[in-house]
C-alpha positions in Angstrom: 201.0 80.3 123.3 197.4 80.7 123.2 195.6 79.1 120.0 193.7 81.4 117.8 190.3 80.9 117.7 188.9 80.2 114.6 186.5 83.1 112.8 183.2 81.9 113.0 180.1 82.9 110.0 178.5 84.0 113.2 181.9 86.5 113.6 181.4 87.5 110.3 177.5 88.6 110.5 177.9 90.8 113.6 181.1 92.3 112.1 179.0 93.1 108.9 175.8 94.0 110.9 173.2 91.1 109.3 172.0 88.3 110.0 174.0 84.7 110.5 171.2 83.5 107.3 172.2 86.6 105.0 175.8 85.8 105.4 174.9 82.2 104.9 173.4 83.3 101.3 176.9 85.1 100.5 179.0 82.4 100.8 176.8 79.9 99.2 176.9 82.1 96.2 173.4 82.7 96.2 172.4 85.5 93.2 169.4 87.1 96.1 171.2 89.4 97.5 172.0 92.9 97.1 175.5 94.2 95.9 175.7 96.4 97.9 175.4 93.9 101.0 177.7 90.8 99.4 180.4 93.5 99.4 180.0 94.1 102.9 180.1 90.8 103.9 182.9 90.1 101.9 184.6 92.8 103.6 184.4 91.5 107.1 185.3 88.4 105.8 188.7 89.8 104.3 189.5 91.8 107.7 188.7 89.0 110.2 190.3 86.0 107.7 187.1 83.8 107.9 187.6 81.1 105.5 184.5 78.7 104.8 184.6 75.2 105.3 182.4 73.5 102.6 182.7 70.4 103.7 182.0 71.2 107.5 179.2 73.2 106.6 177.6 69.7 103.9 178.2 67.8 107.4 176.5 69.7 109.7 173.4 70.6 107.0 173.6 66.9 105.8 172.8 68.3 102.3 174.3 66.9 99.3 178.0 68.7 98.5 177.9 71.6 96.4 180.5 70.6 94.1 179.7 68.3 91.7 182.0 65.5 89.1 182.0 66.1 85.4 183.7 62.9 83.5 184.7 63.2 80.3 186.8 61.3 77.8 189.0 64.0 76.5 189.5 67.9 76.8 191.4 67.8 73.2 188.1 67.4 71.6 186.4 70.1 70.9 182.8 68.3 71.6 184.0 68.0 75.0 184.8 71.7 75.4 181.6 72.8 73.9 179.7 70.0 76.6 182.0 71.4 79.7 180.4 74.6 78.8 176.9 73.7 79.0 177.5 72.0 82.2 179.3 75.0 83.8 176.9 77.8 82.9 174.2 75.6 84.0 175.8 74.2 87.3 176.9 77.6 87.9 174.1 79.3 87.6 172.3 76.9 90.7 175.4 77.4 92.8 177.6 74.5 91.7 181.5 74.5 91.5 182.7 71.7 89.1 185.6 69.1 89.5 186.8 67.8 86.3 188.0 64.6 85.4 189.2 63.3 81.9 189.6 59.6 81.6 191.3 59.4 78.1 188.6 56.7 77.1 190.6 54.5 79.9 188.4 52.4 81.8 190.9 52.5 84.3 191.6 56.1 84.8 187.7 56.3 85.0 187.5 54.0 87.9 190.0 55.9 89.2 188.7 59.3 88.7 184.9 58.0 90.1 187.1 56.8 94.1 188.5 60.4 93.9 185.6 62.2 93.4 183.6 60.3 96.1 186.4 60.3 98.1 185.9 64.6 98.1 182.4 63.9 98.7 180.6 65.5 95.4 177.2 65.8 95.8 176.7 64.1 92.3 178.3 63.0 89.1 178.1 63.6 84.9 179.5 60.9 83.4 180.7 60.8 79.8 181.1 56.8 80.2 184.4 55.6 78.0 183.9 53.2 75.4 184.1 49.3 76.8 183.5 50.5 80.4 184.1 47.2 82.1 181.7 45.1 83.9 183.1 46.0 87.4 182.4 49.6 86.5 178.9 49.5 85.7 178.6 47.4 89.0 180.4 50.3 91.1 178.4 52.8 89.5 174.7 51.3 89.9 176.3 50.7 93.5 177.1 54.8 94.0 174.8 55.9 96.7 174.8 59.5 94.8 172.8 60.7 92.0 174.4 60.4 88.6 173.5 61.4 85.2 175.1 59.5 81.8 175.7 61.4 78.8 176.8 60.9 75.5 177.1 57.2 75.6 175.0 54.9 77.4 175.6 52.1 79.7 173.4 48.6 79.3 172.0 47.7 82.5 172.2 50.8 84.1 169.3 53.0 85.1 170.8 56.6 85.5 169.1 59.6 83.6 170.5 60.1 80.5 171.3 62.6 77.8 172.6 62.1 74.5 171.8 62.6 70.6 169.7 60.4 68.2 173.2 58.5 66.6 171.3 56.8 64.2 169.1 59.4 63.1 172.3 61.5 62.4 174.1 58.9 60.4 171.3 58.6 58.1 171.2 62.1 57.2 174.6 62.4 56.7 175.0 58.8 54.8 171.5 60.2 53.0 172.9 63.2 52.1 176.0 61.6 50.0 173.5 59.1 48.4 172.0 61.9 46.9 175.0 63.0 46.0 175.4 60.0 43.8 178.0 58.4 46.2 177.7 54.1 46.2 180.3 53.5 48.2 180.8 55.1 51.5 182.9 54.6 53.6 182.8 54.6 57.9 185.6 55.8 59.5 186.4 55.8 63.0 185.2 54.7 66.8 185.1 51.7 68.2 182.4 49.0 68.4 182.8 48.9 72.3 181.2 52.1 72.1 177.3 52.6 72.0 177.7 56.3 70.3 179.6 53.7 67.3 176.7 51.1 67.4 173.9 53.5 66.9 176.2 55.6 64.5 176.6 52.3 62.5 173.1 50.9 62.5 171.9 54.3 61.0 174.6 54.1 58.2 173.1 50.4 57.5 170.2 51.7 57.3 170.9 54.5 55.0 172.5 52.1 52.5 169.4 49.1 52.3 166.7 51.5 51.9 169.1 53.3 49.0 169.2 49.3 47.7 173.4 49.3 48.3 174.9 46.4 49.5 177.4 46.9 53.0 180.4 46.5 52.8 182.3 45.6 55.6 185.3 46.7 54.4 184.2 49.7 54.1 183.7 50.1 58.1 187.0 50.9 59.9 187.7 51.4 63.2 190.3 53.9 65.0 190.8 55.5 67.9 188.2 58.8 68.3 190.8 61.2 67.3 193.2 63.2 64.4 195.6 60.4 64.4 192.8 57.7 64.2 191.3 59.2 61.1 194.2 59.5 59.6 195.0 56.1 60.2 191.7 54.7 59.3 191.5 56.4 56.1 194.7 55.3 54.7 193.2 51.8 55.5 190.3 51.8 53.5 192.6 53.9 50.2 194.6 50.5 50.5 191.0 48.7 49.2 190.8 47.5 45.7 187.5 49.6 45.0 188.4 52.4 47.5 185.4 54.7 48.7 184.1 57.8 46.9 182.7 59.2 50.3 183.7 59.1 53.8 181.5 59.4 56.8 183.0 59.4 60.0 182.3 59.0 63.6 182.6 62.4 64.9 184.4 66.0 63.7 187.8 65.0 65.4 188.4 62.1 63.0 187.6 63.7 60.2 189.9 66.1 60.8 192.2 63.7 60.6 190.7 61.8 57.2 190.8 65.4 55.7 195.0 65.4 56.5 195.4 61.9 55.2 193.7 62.6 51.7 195.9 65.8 51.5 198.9 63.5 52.6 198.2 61.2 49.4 197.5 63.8 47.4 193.5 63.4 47.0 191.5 66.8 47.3 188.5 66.2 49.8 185.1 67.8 48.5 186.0 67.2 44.9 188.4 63.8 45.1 186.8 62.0 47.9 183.9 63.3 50.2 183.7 63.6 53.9 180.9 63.9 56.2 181.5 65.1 60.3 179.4 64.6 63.4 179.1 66.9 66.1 179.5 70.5 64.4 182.0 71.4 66.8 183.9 75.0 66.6 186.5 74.0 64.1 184.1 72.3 61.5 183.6 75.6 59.6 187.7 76.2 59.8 188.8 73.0 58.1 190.0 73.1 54.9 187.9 72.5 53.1 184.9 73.1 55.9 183.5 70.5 57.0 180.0 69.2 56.2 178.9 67.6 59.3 176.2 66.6 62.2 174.8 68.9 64.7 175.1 66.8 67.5 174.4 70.2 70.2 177.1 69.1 72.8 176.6 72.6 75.1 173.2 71.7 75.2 173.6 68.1 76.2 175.9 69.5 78.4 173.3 72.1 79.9 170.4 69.5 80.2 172.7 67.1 82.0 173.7 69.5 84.2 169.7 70.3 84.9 168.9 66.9 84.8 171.7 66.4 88.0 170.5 69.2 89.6 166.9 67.8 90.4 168.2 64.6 90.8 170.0 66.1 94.1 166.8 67.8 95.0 164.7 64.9 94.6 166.5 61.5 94.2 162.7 59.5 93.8 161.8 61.6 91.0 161.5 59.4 87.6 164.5 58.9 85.5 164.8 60.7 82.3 166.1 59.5 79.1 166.5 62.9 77.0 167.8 62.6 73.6 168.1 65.5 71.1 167.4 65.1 67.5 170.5 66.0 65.1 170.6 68.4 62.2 172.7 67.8 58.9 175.0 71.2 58.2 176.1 71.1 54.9 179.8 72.4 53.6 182.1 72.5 51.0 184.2 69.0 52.3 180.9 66.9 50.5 
């Protein structure tokens, strides 16, 4: 039996009467042509059952991949929903598709997750580095031969452009704002200190507390995992201290989600009992009972920037790297 011969884009133009270019533009997703064209070609492409090959076509062109990685540490969160956004609507909107990976803050499933997108040839990545990225994966990825852009947390050592949120600057105002509250002793719940989001998180609640002349205490400072669970955990920790906390601030939105459950589970009302303090402002913060008063932390638009920031990287890999980060604003609710 004869082999069919495969539909060519050069098939396509003739049967849509344009050019090899315009039909080119169609399939690329390009936003410059007319409707009423696109749906012509699309037509001819339906009726002769062309089917593009991406990766053929990144070959031939030797042009970076039009799909690009987005690493992140876990969709649960909603910071990490708000950020996917950002990066889709911007990746979108220059013609990207986007392969998602999550790591669950597992250095492991990281490394695994940066093979598999090389190994489908993206034409870059955005990585939302988990918390005690190892050694070997730093090395790998100063090693990648594709552009790459960090955001969120950064890695020592490695010069990628990177986009993330003034952590210190954040924990002051919220550690500020339950000082003027009259709070003495706060407590900080949640991350861990592999993490440079918690290191910068917990040099600006030090500083908060010497320039309001209050002494640290470390047992005050509890870490958890970044999640419900973890603050629920790490909360019940520090009620177990002699000279328990008046205030709580904690590492992001998601754990003190979970602080807010564990007062309520030992029957301590938070906002009047005990006060709690957020970062990130994600969707849920204003839902929370009581809502949450929290840190802007503008995930969508560290997503969006990240995504732009890739985007010209791909263009232009010699261009200077950038180091963008965003300044936070305090939202205050009923939970301090």
């Amino acid at each position: 039996m004869e082999e069919k011969k495969r539909v060519t884009l050069m098939d396509v133009a003739k049967h849509a009467g344009v050019s090899r270019a315009t039909a080119s533009l169609i399939v690329r997703g390009s936003p410059k042509i007319a409707e009423k064209t696109r749906k012509k070609v699309l037509a001819s492409m339906r009726e002769l059952g062309y089917v593009y090959d991406r990766v053929a076509a990144n070959m031939r062109s030797q042009k970076s991949s039009t799909t690009v990685g987005l690493i992140i540490t876990d969709i649960a969160n909603p910071f990490y929903t708000e950020l996917l956004r950002g990066v889709h609507n911007a990746l979108e909107e220059a013609g990207y598709d986007v392969f998602l990976g999550t790591t669950f803050d597992s250095d492991t499933r990281q490394e695994q997750l940066i093979s598999r997108m090389l190994e489908h040839r993206v034409g870059g990545i955005i990585l939302c580095p988990v918390s005690d990225s190892s050694k070997a994966t730093i090395e790998r990825i100063k090693q990648i031969d594709i552009p790459i852009v960090l955001a969120v947390r950064e890695l020592e050592n490695v010069m990628c452009d990177y986009v993330g949120i003034d952590y210190a600057a954040g924990a002051q105002m919220a550690v500020n704002h339950l000082i003027q509250k009259g709070h003495r002793r706060i407590a900080f719940l949640g991350g861990t200190s592999e993490s440079s989001a918690w290191k910068e998180r917990r040099r600006g609640y030090c500083m908060a507390l010497t320039r309001a002349g209050i002494e640290i205490d470390e047992s005050l400072i509890i870490q958890s995992a970044v999640s419900r669970d973890g603050g629920t955990e790490a909360v019940q920790q520090v009620l177990n201290n002699p000279k328990p906390p008046s205030a709580a601030f904690c590492f992001n939105d998601f754990v003190a989600h979970g602080v807010l459950q564990g007062l309520k589970v030992n029957g301590i009302e938070p906002g009047k009992d005990i006060a709690v303090v957020g970062f990130d402002n994600n969707n849920e913060a204003p839902l929370y009972n009581p809502p949450l008063t929290t840190v802007s932390s503008f995930a969508r638009l560290i997503g969006s920037q990240a995504a732009n920031l890739l985007h010209h990287r791909i263009l232009d890999q010699n261009r200077e790297k950038q180091r963008i980060i965003l300044q936070p604003e305090l939202v205050v609710r009923k939970s301090s």
